[in-house]
N, C-alpha and C positions, 0 to 999 in steps of 0.2 A: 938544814934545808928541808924543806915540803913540799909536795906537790899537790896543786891544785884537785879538787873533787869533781870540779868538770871532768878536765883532760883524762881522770882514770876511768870516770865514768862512758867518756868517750871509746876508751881505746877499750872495756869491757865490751862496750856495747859492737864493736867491730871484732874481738874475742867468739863472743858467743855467736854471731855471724856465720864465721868463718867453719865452726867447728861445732854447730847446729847446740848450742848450748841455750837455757834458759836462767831467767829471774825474776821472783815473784815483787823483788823490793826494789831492784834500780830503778825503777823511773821516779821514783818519789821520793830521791834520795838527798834530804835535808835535814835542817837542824830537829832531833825530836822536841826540843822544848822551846821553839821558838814561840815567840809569844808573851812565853811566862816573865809572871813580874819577880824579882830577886827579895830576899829577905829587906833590903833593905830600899826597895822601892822602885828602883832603876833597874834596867835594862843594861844585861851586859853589854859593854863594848870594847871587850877586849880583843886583842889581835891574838892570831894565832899561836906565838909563842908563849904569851902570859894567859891564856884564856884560862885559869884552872877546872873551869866544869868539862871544859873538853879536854883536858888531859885527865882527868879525874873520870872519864869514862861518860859523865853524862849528858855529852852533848854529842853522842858516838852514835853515827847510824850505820850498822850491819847488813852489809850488801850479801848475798848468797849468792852461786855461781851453780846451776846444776848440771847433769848430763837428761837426756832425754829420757834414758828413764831413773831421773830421780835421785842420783848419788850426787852428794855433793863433792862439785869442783875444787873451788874454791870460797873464801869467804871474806871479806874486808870490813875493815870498820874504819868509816869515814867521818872525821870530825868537826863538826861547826861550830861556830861561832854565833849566837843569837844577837842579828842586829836587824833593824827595820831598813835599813838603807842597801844591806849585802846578805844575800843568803851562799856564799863561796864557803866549801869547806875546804877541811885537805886530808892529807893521809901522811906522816913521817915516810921518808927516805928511805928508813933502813926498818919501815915496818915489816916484822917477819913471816905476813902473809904475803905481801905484795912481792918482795925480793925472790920468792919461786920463781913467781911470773917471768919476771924481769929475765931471771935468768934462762928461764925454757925460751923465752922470746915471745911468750905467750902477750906479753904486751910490751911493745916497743919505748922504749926511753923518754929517746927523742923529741917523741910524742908529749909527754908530759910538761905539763908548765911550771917549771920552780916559784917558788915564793919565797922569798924570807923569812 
């Protein structure tokens, strides 16, 4: 299971709220090689479980999490999918930056929107 790159990106952005934190990369947090055309012509349109570039790391956008003055928090790396119709990423369940969170309560579950 996965969850959506909105919803974390949500429940960050109420994070750093909360607990006067910053980020120089979340708001523009999308696929980096959208756009690009594949060796073999087409445009990925794979779904999140089969996408290989984005389990393969390069379709991975690195969110930073810092304190005010400048150590970093935390760090996520949110995966997309290059499609012209969907820019939704997501993040793995049991990724081992996120599951801190989760469990300080630094960001609420609930909150999060599963995908398949």
């Amino acid at each position: 299971m996965n969850y959506t790159a909105s919803s974390v990106v949500t429940e960050l952005e109420a994070l750093m709220a909360k607990k006067g934190l910053h980020s120089d990369n979340l708001k523009n947090a999308k696929c980096p090689i959208i756009g690009l055309i594949f060796e073999d012509g087409r445009k990925c349109q794979a779904k999140p479980k089969t996408c290989k570039k984005g389990q393969e790391r390069e379709c991975t956008h690195h969110v930073s999490i810092k304190t005010k003055q400048g150590a970093l928090y935390t760090t996520l790396g949110l995966r997309f999918i290059a499609k012209d119709t969907e820019c939704e990423g997501y993040i793995y369940e049991k990724d081992r930056q996120l599951l801190p969170l989760l469990r300080r309560g630094d960001i609420v579950e609930a909150n999060l929107v599963k995908i398949p």
